[in-house]
C-alpha positions as CSV (number, residue, x, y, z in Angstrom):
1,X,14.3,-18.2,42.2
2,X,12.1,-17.4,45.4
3,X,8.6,-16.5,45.4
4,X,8.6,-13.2,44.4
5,X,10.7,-13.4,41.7
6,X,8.3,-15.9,40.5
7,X,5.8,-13.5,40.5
8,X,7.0,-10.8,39.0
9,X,8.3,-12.5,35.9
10,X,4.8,-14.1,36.0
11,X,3.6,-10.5,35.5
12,X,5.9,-9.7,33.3
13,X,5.1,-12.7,30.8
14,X,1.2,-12.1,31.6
15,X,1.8,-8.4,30.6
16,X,4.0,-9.4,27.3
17,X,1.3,-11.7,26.2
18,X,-1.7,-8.6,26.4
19,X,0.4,-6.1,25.3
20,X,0.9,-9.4,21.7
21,X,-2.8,-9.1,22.2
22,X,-3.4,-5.5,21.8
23,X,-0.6,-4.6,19.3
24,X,-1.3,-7.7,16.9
25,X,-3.8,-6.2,14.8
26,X,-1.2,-3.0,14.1
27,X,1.7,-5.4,14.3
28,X,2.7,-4.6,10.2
29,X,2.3,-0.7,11.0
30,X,4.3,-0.9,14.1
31,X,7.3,-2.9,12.1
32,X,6.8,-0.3,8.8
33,X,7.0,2.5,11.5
34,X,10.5,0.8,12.9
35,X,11.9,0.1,9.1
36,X,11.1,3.3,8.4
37,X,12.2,5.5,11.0
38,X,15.6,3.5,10.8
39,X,16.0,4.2,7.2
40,X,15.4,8.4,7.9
41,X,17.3,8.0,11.1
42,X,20.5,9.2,9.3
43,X,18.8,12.4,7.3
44,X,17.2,13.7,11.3
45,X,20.6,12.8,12.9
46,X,22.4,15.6,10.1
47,X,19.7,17.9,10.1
48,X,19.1,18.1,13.8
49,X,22.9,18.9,14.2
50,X,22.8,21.5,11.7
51,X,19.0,22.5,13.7
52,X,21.4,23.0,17.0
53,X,23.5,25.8,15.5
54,X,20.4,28.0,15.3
55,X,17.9,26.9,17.4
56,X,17.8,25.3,21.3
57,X,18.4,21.4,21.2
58,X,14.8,21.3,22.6
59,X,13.7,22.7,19.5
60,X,15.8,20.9,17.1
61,X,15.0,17.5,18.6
62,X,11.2,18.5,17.9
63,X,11.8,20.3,14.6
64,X,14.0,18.0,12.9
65,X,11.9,14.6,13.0
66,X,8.4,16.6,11.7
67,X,10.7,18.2,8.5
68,X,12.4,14.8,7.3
69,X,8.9,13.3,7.6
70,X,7.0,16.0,5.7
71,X,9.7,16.0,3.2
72,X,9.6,12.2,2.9
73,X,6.4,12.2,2.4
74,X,6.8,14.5,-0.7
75,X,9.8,12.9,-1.8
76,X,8.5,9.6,-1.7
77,X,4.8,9.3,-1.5
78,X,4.0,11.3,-4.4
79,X,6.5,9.7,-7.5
80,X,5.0,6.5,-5.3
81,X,1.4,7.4,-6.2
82,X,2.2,8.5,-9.5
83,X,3.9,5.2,-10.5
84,X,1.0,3.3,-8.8
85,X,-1.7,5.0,-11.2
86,X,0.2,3.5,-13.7
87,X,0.6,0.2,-12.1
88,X,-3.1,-0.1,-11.1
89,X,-4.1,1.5,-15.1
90,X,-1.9,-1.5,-16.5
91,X,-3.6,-4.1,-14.4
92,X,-7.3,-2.6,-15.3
93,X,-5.8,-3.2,-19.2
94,X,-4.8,-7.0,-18.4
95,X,-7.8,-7.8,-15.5
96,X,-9.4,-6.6,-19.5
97,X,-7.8,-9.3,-21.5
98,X,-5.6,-6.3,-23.0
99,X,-2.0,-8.2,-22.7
100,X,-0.9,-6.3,-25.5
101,X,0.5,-9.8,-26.9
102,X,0.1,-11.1,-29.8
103,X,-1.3,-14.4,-29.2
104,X,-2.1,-16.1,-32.1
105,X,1.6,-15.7,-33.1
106,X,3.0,-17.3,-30.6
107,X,0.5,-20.2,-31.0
108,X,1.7,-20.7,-34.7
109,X,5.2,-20.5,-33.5
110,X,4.4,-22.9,-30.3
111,X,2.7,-25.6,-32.9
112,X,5.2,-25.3,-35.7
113,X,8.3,-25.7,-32.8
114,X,6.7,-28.7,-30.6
115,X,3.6,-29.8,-32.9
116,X,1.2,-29.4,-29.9
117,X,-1.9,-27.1,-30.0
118,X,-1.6,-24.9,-26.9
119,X,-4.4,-22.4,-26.2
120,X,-2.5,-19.5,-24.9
121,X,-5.0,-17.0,-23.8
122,X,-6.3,-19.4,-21.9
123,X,-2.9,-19.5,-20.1
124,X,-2.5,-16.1,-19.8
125,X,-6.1,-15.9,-18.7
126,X,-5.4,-18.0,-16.1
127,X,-2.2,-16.2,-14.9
128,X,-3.3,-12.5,-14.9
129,X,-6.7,-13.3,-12.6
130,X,-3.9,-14.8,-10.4
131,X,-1.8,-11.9,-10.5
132,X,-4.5,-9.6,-10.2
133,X,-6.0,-10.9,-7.2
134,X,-3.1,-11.1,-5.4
135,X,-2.3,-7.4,-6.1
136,X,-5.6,-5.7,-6.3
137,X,-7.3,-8.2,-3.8
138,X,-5.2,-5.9,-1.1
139,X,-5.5,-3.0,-2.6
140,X,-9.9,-3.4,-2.7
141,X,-9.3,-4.8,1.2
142,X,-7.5,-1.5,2.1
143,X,-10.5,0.6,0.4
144,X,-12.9,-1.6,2.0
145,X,-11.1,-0.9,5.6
146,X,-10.9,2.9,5.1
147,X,-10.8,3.1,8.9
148,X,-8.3,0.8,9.5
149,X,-5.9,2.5,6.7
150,X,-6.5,5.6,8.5
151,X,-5.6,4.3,12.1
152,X,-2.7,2.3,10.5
153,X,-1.4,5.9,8.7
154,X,-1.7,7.8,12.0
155,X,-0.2,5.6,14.1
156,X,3.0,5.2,11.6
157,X,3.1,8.7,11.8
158,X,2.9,8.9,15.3
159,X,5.5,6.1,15.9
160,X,7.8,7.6,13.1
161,X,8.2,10.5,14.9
162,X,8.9,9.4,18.4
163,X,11.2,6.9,17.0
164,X,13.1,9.4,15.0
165,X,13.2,11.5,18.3
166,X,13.9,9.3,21.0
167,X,15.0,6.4,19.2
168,X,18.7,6.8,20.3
169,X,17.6,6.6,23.6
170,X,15.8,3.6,23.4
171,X,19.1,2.2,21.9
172,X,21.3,3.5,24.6
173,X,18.7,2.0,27.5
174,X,18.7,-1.3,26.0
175,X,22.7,-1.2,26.3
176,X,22.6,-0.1,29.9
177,X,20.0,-2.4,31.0
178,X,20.4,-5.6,29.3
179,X,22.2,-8.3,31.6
180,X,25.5,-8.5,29.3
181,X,29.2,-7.1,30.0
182,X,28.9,-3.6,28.0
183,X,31.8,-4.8,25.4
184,X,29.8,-7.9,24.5
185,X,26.1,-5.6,24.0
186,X,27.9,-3.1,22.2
187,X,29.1,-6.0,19.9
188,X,25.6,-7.4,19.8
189,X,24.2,-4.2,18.7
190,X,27.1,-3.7,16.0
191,X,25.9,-6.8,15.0
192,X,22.3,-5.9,14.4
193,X,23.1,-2.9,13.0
194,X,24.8,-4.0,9.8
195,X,22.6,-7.0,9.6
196,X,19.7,-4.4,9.7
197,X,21.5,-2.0,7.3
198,X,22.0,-4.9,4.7
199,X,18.5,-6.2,5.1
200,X,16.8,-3.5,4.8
201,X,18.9,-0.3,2.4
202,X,21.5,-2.6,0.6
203,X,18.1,-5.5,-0.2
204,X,15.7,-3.1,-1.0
205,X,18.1,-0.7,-2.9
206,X,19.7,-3.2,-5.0
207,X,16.1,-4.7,-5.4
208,X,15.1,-1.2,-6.6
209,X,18.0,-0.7,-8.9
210,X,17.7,-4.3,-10.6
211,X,13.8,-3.7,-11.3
212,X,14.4,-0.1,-12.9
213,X,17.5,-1.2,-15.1
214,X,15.2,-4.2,-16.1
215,X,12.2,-1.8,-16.6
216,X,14.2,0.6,-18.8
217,X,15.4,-3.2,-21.0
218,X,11.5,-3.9,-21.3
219,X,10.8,-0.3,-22.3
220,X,13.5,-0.1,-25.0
221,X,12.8,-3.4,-25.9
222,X,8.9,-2.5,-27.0
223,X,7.1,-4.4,-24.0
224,X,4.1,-3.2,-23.1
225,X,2.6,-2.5,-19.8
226,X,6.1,-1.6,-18.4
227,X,4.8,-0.5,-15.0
228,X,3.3,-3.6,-13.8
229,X,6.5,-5.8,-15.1
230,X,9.0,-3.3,-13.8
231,X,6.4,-3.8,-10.4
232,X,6.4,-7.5,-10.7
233,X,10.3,-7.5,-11.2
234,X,11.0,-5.1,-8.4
235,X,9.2,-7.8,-6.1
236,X,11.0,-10.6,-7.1
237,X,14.4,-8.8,-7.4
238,X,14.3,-9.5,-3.8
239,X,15.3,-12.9,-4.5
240,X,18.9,-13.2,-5.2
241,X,20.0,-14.5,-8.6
242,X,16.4,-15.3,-9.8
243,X,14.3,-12.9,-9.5
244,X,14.2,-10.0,-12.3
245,X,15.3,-13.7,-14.6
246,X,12.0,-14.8,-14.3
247,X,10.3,-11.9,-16.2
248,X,13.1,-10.5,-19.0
249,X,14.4,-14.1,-20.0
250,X,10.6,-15.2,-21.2
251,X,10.1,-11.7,-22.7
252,X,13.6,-12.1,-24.8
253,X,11.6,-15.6,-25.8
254,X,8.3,-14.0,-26.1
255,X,9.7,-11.3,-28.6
256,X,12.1,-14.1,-30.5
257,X,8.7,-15.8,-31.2
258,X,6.7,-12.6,-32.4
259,X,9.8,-12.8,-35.3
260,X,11.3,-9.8,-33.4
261,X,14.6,-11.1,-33.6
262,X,17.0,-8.2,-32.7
263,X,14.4,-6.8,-30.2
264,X,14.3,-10.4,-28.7
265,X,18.3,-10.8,-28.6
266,X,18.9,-7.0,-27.5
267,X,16.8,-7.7,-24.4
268,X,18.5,-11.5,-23.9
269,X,22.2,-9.7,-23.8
270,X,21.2,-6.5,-21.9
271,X,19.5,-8.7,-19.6
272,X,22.4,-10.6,-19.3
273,X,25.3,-8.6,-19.3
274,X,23.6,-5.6,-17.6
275,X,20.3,-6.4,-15.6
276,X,22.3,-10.3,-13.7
277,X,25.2,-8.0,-13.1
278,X,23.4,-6.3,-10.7
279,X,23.2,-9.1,-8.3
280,X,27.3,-10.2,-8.8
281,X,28.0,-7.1,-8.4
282,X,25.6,-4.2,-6.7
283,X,24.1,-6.6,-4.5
284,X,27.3,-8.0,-2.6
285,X,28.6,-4.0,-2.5
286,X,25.2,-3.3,0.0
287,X,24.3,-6.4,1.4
288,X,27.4,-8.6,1.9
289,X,30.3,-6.1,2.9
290,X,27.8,-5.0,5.7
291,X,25.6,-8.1,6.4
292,X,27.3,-11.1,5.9
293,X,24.4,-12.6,4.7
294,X,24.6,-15.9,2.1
295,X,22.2,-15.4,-0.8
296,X,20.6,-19.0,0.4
297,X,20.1,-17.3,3.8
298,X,18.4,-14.0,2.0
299,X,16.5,-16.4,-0.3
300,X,14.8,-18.2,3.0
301,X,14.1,-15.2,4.8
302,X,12.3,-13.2,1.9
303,X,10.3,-16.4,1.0
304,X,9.6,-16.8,5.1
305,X,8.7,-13.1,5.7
306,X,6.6,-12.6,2.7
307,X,4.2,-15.7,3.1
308,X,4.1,-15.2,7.0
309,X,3.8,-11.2,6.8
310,X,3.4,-9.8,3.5
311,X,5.2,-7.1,1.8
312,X,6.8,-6.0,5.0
313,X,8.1,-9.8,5.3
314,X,10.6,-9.1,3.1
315,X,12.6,-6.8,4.8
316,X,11.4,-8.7,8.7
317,X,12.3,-11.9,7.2
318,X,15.9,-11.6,6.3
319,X,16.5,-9.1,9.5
320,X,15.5,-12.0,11.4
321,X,17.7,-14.8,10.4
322,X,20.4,-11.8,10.2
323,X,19.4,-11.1,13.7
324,X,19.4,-15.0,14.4
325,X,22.9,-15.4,12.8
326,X,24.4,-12.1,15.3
327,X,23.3,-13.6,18.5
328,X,24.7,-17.1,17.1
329,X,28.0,-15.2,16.7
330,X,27.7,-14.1,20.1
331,X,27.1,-16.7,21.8
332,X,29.5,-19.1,20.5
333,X,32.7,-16.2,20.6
334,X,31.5,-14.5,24.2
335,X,30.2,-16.4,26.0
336,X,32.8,-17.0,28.4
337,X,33.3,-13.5,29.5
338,X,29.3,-13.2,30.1
């Protein structure tokens, strides 16, 4: 390396490390905006073909990205604001004391069963203010940041649509212009590409489907405040083989204890033989076939990628190892011909 090929890669690294700098603050929009504009890239691809029959490319390219946001936006922001009403109305009701449980039953049933006195409000108590603050403790930073919710919504929207636009052609100049033999990049990028399909549609769609199956067990099964359990289980369905468990199995025990037997078992089996099926059998159908991706491998990722970044950690997290795991791949079958 002479001298100034020192420099310039000095620059370069000095100019990475601002640019860090500058985007940190937006970081979580800038990755949203990336997740999402992958996930509509499909619905602008088919609709700016159909576009080109009618109208000038030119027009198409610039037409097709504002009309599959507008319509997601419709589509999916307002069933999303609906269902968060009801999500933030059922956690006013418990933030309350409102469990809609029936506490002193399952105390007599706790002491007759073990012989030991257990104060369970208390418990419950103690686990809602938890929950709540974890989930409304955002929600009352966001309304306390109205600037910085607006700047974060405007540069999504910004991002979204150049990405949707010229997103292919970011692709293609990172094939040309990254030092690898074309045959091993477009492998690489393959690579990604499922990794990133599986990640983000097959995870967050089989997360989606195993929380509103669950929700619809709950709902049948006379559980109250259904939106903020089918919320809580659409979290954790993110975590393969555990995650929806953790909230139908203890309300099958819950109702068992209240003496309602058959709603208690109806909500054990359907849990079992409909709700866990999803992850034997929905979740290797978009994930695996595409991904390749162990469920010990998800598991680390989501856990990684929501504690370092929050919700958007769990699709960034498991993308990341995915990634991690496709240049592994790489490197150890192509090297040789780099």
């Amino acid at each position: 390396m002479n001298r100034g090929q020192a420099f310039l890669l000095s620059i370069f690294a000095f100019v990475t490390a601002l640019l860090y700098y500058v985007a940190a603050p937006f970081l979580g929009y800038v990755i949203f905006s990336v997740i999402f504009a992958y996930v509509l890239y499909p619905f602008h691809r088919r609709l700016k073909n159909r576009l080109n029959e009618r109208l000038s490319p030119r027009v198409s390219e610039t037409l097709s990205p504002l009309i599959v946001i507008l319509t997601a936006i419709v589509v999916v922001l307002i069933p999303l604001a609906y269902v968060m009403s009801q999500l933030i109305s059922d956690l006013r009701a418990i933030e309350r004391g409102e469990y809609g449980m029936q506490t002193e039953i399952i105390e007599e049933r706790i002491a007759e069963l073990t012989g030991a006195e257990v104060e369970f409000v208390e418990v419950l108590d103690m686990a809602s203010e938890m929950v709540v603050d974890a989930i409304m403790g955002d929600v009352t930073n966001i309304l306390s940041n109205i600037l910085d919710l607006t700047l974060g919504i405007a540069l999504v929207l910004f991002l979204l649509f150049y990405l949707l636009r010229d997103g292919r052609r970011f692709v293609d100049w990172l094939r040309t212009n990254v030092p690898l033999p074309p045959s091993v990049s477009d492998q690489l990028i393959e690579r990604i590409e499922k990794v990133t399909w599986g990640a983000v549609i097959g995870h967050g769609f089989a997360a989606f489907v195993q929380a509103a199956v669950a929700g619809v067990g709950l709902y049948l099964a006379g559980i109250t405040n259904v939106f903020f359990w089918t919320f809580v289980m659409f979290i954790l369905a993110f975590l393969p083989l555990i995650g929806a468990f953790l909230i139908w199995a203890p309300a099958a025990v819950y109702l068992y204890l209240i003496d309602e037997v058959a709603a208690g078992v109806f909500l054990a089996v359907y849990g079992l033989l409909i709700v866990s099926m999803i992850d034997y059998y929905v979740r290797p159908i978009v994930i695996d076939r595409r991904a390749r991706l162990n469920p010990a491998v998800l598991l680390v990722g989501v856990f990684g990628g929501l504690y370092s970044m929050g919700f958007v950690g769990l699709f960034v997290g498991p993308i990341t190892i995915g990634v991690f795991v496709a240049l592994v791949t790489t490197v150890q079958e192509s090297y040789d011909d780099i």
